[in-house]
N, CA and C atoms as a LAMMPS dump frame, in Angstrom:
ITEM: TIMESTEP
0
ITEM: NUMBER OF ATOMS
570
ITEM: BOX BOUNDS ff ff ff
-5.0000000000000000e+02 5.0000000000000000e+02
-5.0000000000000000e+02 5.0000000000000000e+02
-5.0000000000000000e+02 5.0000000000000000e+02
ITEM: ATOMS id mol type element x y z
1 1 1 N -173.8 -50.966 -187.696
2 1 2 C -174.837 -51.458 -188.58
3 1 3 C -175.226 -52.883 -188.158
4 2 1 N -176.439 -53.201 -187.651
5 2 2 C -176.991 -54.338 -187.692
6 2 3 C -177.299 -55.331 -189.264
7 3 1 N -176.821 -56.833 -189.093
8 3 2 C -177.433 -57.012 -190.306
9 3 3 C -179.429 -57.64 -190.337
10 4 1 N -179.71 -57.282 -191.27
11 4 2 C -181.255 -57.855 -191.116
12 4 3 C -180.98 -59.081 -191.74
13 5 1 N -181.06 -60.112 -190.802
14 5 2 C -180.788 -61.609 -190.785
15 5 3 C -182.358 -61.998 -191.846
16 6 1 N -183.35 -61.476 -191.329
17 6 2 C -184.718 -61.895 -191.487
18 6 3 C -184.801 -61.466 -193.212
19 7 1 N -184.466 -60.375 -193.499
20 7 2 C -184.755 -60.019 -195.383
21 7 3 C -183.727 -60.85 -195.853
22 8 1 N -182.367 -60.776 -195.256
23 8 2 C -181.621 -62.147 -196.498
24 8 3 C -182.298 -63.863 -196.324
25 9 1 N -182.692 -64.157 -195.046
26 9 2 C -183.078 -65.638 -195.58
27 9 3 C -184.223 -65.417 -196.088
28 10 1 N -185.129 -64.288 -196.699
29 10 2 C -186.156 -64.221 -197.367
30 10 3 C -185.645 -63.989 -198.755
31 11 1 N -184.484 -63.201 -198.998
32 11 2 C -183.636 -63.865 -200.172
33 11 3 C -183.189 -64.444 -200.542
34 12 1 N -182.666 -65.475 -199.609
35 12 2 C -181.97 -66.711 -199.61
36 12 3 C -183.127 -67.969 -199.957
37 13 1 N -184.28 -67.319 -199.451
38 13 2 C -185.404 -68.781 -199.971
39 13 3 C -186 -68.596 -201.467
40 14 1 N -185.579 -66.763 -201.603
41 14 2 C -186.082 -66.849 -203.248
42 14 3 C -185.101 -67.167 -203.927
43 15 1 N -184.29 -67.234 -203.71
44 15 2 C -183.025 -67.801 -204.577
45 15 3 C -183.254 -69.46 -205.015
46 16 1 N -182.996 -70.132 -203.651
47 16 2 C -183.435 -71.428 -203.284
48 16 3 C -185.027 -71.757 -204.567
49 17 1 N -185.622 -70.623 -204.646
50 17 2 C -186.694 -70.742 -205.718
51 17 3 C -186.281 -71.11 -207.017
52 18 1 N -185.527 -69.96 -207.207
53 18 2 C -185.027 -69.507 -208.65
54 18 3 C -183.85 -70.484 -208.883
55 19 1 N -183.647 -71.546 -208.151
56 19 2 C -182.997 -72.511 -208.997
57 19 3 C -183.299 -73.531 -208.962
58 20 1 N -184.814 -73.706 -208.665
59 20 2 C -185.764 -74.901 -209.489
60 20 3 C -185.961 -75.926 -208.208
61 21 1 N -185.15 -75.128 -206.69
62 21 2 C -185.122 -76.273 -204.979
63 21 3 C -186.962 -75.966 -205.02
64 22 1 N -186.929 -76.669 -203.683
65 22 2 C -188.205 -76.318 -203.256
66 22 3 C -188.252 -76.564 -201.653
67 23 1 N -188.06 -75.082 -200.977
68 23 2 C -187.558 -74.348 -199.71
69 23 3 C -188.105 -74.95 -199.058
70 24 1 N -189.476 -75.544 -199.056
71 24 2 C -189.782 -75.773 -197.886
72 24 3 C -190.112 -77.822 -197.554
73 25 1 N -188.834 -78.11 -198.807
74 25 2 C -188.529 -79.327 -198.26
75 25 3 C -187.534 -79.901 -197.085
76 26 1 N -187.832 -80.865 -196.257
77 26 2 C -187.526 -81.289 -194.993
78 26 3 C -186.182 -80.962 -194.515
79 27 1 N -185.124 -81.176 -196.061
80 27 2 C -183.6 -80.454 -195.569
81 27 3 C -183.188 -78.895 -195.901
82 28 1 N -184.47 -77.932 -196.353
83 28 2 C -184.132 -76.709 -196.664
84 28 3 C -185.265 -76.174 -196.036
85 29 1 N -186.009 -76.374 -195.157
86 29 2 C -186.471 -75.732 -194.122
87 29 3 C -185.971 -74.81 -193.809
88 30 1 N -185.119 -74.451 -193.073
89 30 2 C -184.64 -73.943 -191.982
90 30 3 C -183.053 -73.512 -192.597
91 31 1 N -182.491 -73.746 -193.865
92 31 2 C -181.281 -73.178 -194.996
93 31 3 C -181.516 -71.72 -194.696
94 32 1 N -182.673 -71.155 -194.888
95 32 2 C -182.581 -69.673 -195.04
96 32 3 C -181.992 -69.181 -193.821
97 33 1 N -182.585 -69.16 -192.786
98 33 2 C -182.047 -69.035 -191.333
99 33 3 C -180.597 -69.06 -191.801
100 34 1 N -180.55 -70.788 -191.555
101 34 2 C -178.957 -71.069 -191.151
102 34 3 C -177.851 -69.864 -192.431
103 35 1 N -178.166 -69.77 -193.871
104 35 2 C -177.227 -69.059 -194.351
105 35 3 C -177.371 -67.637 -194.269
106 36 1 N -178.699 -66.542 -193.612
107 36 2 C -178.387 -65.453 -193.382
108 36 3 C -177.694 -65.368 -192.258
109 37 1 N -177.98 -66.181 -191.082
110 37 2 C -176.509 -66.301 -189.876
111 37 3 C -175.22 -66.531 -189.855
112 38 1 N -175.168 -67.2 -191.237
113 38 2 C -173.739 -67.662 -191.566
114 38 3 C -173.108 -66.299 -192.26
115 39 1 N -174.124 -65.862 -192.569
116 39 2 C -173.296 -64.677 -194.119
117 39 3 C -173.133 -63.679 -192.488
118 40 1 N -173.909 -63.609 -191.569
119 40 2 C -174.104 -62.305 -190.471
120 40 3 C -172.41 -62.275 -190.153
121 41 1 N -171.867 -63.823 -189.772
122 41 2 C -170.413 -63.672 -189.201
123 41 3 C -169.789 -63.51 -190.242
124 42 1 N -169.701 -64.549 -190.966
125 42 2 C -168.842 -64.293 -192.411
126 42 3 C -168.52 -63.088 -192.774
127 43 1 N -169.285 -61.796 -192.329
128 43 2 C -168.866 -60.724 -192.93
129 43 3 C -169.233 -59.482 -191.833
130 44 1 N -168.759 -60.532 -190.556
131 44 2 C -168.911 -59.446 -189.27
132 44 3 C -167.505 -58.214 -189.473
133 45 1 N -166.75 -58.977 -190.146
134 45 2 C -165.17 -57.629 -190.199
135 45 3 C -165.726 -56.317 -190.32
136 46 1 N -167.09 -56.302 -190.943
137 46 2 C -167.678 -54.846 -191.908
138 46 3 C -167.921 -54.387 -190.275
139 47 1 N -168.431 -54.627 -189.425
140 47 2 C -168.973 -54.48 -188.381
141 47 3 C -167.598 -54.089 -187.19
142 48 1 N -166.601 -54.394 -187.584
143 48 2 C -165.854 -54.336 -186.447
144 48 3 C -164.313 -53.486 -186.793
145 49 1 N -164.126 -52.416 -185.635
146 49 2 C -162.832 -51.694 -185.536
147 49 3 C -161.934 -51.992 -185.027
148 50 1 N -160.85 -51.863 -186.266
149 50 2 C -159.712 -52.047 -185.87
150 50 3 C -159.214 -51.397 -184.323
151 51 1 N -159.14 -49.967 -183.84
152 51 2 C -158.917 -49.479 -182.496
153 51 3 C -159.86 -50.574 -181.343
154 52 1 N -160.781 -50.813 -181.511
155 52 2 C -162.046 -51.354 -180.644
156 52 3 C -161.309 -52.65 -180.434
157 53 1 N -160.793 -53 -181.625
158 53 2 C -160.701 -54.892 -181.215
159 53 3 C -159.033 -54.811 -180.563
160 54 1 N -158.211 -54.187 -181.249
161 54 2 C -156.875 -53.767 -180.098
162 54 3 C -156.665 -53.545 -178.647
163 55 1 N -158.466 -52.919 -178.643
164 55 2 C -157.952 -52.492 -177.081
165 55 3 C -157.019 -52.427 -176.387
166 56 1 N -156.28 -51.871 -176.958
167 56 2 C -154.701 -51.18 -175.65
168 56 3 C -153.855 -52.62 -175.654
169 57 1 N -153.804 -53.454 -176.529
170 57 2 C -153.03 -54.372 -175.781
171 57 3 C -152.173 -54.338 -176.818
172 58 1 N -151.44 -53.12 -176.957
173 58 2 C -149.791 -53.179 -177.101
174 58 3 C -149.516 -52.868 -176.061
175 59 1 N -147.953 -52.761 -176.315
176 59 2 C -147.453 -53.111 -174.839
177 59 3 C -146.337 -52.128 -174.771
178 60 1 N -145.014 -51.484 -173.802
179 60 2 C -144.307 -50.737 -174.151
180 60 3 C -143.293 -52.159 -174.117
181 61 1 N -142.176 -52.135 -174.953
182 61 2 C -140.969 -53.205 -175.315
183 61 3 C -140.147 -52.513 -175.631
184 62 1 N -138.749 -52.055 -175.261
185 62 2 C -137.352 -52.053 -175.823
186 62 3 C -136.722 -53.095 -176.481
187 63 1 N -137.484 -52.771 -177.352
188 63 2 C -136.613 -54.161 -178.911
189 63 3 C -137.037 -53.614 -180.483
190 64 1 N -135.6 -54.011 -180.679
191 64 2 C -135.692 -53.949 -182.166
192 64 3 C -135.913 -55.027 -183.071
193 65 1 N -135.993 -56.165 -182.673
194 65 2 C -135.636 -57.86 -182.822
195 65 3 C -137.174 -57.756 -183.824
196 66 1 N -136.71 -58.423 -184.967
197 66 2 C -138.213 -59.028 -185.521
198 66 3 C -139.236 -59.63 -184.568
199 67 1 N -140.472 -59.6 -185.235
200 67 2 C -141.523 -60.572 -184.47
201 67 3 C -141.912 -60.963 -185.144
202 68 1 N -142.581 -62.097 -185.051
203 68 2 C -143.327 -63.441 -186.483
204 68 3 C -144.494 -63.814 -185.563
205 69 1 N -145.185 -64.154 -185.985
206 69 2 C -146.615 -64.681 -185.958
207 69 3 C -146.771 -65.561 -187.621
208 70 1 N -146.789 -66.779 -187.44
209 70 2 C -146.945 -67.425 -188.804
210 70 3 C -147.703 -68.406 -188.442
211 71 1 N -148.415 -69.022 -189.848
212 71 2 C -149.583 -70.02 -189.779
213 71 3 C -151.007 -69.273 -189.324
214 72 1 N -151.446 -68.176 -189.074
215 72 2 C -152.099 -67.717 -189.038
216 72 3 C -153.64 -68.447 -189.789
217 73 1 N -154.063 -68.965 -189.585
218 73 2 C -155.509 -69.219 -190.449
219 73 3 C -156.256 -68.42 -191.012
220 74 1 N -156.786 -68.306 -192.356
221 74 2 C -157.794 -67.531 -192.917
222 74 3 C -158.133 -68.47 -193.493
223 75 1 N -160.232 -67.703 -193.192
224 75 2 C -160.897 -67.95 -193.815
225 75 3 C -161.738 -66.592 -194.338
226 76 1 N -162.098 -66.902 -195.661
227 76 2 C -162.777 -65.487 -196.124
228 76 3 C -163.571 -65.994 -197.49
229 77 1 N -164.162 -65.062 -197.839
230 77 2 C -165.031 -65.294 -199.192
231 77 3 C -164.401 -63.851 -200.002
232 78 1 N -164.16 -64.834 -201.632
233 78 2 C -163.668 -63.837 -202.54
234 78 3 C -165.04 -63.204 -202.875
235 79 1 N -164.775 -61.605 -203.027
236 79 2 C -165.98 -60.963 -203.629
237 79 3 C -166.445 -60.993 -204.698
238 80 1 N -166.017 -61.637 -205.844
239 80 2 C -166.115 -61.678 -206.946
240 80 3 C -167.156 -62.948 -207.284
241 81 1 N -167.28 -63.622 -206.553
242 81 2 C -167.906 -65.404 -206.445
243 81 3 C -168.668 -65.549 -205.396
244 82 1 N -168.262 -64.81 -204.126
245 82 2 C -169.229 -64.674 -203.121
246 82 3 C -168.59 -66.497 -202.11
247 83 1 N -167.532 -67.364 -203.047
248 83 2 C -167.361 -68.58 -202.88
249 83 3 C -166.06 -68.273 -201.459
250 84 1 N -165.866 -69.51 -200.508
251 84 2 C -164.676 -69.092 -199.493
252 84 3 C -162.933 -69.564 -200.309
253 85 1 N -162.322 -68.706 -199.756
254 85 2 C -161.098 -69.064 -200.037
255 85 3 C -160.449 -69.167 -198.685
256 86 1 N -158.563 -69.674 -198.103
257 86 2 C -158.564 -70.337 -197.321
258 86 3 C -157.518 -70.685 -197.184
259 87 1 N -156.385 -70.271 -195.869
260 87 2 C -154.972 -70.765 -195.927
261 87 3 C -154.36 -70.242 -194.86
262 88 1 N -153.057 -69.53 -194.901
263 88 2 C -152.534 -69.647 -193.667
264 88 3 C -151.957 -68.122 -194.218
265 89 1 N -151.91 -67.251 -192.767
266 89 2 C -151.224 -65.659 -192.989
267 89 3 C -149.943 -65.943 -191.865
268 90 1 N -148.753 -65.002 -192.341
269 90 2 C -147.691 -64.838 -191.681
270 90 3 C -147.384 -62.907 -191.819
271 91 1 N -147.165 -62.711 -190.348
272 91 2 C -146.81 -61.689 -190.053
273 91 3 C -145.593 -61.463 -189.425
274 92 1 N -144.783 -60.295 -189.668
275 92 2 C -143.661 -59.963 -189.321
276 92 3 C -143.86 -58.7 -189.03
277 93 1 N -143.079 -58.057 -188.04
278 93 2 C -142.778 -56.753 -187.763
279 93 3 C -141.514 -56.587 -187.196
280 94 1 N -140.821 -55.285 -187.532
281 94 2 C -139.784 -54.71 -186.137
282 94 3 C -140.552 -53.083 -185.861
283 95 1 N -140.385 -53.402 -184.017
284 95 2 C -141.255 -52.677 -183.269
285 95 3 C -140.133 -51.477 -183.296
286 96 1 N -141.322 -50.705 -182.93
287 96 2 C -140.029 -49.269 -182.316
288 96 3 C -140.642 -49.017 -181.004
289 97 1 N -140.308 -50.185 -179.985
290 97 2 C -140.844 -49.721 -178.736
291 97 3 C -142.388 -50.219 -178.54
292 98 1 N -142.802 -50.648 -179.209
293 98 2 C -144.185 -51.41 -178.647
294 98 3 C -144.376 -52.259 -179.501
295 99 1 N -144.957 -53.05 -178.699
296 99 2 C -145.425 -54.449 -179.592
297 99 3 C -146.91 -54.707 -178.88
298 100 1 N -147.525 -55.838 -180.157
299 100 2 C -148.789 -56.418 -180.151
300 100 3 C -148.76 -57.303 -178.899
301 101 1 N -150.007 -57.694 -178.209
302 101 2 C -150.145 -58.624 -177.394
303 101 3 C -150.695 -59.748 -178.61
304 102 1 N -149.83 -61.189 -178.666
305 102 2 C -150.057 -61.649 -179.466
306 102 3 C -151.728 -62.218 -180.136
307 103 1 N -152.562 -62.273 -179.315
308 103 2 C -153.512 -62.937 -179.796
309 103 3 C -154.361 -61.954 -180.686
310 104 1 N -153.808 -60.51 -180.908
311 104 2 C -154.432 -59.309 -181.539
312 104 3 C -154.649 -59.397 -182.881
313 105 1 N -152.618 -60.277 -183.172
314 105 2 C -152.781 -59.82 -184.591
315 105 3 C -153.257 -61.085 -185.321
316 106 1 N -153.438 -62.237 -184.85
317 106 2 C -154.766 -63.16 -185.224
318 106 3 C -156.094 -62.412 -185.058
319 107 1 N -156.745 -61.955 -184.401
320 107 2 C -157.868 -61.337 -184.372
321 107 3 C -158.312 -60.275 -185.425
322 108 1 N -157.127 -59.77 -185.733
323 108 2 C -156.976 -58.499 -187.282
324 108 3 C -157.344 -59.14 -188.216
325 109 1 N -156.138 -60.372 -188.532
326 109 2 C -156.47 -61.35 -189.834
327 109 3 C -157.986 -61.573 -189.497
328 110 1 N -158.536 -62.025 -188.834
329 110 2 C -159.765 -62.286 -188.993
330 110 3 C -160.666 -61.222 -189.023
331 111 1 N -160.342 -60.506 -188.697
332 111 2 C -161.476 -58.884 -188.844
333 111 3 C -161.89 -58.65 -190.34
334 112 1 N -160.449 -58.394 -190.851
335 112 2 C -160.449 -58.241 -192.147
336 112 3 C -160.826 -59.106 -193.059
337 113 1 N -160.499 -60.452 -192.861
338 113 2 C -161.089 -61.605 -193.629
339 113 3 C -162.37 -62.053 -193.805
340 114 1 N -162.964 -61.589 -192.717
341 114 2 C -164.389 -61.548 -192.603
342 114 3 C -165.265 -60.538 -192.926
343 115 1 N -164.623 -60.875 -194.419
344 115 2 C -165.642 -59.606 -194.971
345 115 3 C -165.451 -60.162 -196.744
346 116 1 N -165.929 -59.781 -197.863
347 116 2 C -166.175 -59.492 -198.951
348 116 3 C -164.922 -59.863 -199.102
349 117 1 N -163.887 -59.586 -199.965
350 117 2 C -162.194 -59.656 -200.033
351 117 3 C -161.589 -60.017 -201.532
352 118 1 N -160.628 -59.524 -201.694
353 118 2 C -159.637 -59.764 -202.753
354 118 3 C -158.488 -60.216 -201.773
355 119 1 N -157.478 -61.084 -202.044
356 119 2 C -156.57 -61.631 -200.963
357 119 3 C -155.643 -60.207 -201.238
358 120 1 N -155.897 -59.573 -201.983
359 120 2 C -154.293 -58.814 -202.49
360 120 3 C -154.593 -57.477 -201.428
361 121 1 N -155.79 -57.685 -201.113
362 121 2 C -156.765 -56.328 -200.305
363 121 3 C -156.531 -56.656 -198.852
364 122 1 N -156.894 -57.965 -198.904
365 122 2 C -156.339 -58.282 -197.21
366 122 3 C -155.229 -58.457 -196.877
367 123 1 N -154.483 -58.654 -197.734
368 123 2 C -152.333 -58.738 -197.324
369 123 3 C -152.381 -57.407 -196.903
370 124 1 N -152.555 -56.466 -197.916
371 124 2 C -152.311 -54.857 -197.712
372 124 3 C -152.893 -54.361 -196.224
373 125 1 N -154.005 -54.456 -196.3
374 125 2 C -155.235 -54.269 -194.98
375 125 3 C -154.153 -54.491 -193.459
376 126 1 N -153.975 -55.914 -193.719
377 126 2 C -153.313 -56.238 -192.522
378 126 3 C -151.884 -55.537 -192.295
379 127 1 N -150.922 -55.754 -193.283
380 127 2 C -149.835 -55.045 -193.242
381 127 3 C -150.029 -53.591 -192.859
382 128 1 N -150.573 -52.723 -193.274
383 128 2 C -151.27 -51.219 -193.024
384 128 3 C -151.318 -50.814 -191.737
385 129 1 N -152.628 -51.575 -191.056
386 129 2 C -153.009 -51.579 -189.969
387 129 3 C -151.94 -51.825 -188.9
388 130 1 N -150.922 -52.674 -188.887
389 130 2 C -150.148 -53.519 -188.186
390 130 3 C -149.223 -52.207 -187.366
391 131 1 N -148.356 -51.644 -189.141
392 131 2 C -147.945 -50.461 -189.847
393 131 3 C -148.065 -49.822 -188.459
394 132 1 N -149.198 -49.205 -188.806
395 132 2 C -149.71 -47.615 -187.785
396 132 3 C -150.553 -48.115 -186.5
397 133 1 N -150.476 -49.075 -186.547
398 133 2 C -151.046 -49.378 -184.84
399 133 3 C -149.584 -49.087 -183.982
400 134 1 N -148.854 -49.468 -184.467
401 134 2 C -147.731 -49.443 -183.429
402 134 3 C -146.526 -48.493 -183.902
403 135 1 N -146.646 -47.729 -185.11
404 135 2 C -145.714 -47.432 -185.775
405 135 3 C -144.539 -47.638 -185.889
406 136 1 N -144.383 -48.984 -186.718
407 136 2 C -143.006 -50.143 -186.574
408 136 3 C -142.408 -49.885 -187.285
409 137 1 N -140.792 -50.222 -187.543
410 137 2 C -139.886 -49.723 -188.373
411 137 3 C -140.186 -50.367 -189.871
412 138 1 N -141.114 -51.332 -189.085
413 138 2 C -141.285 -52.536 -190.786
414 138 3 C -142.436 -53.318 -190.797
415 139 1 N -143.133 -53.643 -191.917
416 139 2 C -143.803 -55.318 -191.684
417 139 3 C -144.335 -55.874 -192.678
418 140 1 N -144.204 -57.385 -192.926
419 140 2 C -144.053 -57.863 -193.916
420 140 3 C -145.18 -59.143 -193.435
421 141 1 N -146.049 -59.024 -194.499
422 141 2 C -147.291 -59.873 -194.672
423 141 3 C -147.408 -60.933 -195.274
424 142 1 N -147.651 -62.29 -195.722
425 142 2 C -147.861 -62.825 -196.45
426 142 3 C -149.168 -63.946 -196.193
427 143 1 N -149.853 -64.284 -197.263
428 143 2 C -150.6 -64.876 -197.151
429 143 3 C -150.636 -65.959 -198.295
430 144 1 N -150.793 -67.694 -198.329
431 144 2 C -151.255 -68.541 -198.881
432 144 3 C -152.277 -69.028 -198.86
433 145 1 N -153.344 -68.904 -200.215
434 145 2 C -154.6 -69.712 -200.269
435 145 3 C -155.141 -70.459 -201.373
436 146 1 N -156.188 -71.21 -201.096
437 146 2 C -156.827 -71.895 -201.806
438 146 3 C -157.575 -70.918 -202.187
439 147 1 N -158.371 -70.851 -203.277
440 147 2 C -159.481 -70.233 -203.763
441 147 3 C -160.533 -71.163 -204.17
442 148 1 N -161.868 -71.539 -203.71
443 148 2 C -162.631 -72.403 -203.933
444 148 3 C -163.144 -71.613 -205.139
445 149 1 N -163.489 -70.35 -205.199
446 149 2 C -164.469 -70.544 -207.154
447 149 3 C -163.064 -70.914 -208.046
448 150 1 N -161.786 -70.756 -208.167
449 150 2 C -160.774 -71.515 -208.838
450 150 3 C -161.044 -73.343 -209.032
451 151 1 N -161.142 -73.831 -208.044
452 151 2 C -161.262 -74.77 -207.825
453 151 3 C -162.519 -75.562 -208.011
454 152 1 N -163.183 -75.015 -207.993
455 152 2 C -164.275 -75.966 -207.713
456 152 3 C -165.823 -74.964 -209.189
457 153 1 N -164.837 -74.742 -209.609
458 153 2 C -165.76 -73.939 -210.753
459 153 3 C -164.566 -73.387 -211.836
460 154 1 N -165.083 -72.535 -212.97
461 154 2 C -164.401 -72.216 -213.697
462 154 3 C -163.06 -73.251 -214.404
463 155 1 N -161.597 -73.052 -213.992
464 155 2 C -160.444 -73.72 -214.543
465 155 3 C -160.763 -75.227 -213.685
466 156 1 N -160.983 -75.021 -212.413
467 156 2 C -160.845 -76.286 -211.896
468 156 3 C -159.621 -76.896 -211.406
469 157 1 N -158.941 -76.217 -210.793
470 157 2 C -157.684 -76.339 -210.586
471 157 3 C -157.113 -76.671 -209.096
472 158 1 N -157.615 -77.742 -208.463
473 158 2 C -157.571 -78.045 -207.018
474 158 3 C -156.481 -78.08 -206.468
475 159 1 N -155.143 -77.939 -207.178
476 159 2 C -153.839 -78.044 -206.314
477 159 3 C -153.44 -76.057 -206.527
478 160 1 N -154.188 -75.655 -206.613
479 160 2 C -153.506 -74.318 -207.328
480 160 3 C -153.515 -73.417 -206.002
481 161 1 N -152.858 -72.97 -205.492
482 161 2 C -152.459 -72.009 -204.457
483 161 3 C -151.794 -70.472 -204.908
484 162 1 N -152.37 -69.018 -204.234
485 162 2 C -152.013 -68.315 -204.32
486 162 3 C -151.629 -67.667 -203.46
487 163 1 N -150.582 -66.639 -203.574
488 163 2 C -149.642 -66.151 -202.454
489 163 3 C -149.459 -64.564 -202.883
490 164 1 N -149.432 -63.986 -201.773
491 164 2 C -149.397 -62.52 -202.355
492 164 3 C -148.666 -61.989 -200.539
493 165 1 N -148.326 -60.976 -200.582
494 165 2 C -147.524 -60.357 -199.636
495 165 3 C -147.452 -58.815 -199.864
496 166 1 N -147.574 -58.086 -199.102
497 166 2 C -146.862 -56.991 -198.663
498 166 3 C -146.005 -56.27 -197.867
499 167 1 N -145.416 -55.898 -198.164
500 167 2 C -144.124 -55.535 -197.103
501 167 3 C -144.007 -53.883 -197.477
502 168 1 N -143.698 -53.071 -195.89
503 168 2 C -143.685 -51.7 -196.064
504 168 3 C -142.751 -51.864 -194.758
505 169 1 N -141.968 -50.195 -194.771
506 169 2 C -141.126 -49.887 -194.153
507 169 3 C -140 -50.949 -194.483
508 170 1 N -138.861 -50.941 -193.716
509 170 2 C -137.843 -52.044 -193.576
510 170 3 C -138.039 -53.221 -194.619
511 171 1 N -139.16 -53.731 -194.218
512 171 2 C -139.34 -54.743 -195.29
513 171 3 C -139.015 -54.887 -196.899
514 172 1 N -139.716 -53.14 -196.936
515 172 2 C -139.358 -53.252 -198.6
516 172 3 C -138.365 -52.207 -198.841
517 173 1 N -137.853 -51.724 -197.651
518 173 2 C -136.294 -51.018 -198.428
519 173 3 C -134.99 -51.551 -197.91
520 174 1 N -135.166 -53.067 -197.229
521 174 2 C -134.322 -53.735 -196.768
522 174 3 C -134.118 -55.658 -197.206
523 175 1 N -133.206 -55.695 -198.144
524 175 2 C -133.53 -57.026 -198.823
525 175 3 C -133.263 -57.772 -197.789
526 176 1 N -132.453 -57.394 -197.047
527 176 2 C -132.036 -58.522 -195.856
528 176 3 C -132.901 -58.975 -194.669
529 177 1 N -133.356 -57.749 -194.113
530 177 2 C -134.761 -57.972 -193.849
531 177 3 C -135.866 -58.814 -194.125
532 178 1 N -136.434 -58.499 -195.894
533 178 2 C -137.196 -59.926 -196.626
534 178 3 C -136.645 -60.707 -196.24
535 179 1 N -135.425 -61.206 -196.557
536 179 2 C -134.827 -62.501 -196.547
537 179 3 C -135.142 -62.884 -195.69
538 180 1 N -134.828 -62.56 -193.947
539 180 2 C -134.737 -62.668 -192.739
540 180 3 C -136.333 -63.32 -192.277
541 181 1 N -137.338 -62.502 -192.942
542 181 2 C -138.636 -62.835 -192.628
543 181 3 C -139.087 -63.94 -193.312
544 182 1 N -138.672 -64.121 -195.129
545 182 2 C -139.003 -65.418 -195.712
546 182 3 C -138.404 -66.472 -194.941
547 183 1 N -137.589 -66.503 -194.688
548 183 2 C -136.563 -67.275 -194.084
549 183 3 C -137.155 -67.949 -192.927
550 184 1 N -137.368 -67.149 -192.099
551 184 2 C -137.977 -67.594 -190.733
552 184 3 C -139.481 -68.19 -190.893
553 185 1 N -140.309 -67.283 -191.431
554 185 2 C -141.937 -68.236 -192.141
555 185 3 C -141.543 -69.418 -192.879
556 186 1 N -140.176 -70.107 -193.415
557 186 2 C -140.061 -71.007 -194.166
558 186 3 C -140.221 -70.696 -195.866
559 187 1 N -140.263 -69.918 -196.454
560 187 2 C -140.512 -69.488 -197.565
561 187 3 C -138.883 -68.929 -198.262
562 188 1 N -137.928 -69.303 -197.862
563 188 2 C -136.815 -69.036 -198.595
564 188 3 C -137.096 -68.243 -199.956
565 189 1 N -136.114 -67.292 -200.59
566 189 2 C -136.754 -66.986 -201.985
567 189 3 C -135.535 -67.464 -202.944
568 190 1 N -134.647 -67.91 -202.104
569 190 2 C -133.66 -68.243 -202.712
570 190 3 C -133.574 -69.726 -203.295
């Protein structure tokens, strides 16, 4: 699906109407453009496959050993506000014989993030995917963010951070495991 860049900044300038701007002053010229291009990436994930963006780069590995990928960056917009939210993802897995080429499973987080989102939708999403790309014994997700409509609207609550995680296989029928993975991301639960 292509997006039509050209009908949203023609919505984007009636909007710009309907709240009393006036579009075709010297610094909102050219707003419509710039935010139907912005919304085009912002929500390129809709546009893009998981198999397609993997391209083959697992790998064959004899190991059972956890793997971490942490600090991960996200950025995304909650669907509910349309506003960005914003923080850091940590991934864990144990492989059964193949593993990710690392720069993949940054590229996932961002597939998925770049789109519409509930954070509780993209922990799952990613964990899932991770899951059955490689069919791992385990993997355990977590994500911390800011939420800007929290913050910057409604309660107003600028130090407020939310955290949500999923864990399947190993992860969630193995406490030692959790531990092992909080532990190592820095998130002790103890």
């Amino acid at each position: 699906m292509v997006v039509n860049t050209e009908k949203i900044a023609g919505l984007v300038h009636q909007l710009l109407v309907e709240l009393g701007e006036d579009p075709q002053r010297e610094g909102l010229q050219k707003s419509p453009e710039r935010v139907a291009k912005a919304l085009d990436f912002l929500t390129s994930g809709y546009r893009t496959d998981p198999e397609t963006l993997i391209n083959d780069a697992i790998f064959t590995q004899k190991t059972n050993s956890m793997v971490i990928v942490k600090n991960i960056e996200v950025y995304s917009l909650c669907e509910h506000h349309m506003l960005p939210f914003f923080g850091r993802c940590h991934i864990g897995y144990i492989p059964t014989g193949r593993v990710f080429g690392v720069s993949k499973l940054a590229r996932l987080v961002d597939m998925y993030a770049r789109r519409l989102q509930l954070q509780e939708r993209l922990t799952e999403q990613i964990s899932q995917v991770v899951m059955d790309s490689i069919d791992a014994q385990g993997v355990g997700v977590m994500i911390e963010a800011r939420h800007l409509c929290m913050m910057m609207r409604g309660v107003e609550k600028q130090n407020s951070v939310m955290v949500t995680s999923s864990v399947v296989g190993t992860f969630r029928d193995s406490a030692a495991t959790r531990e092992e993975f909080l532990s190592l991301i820095g998130n002790r639960s103890s």
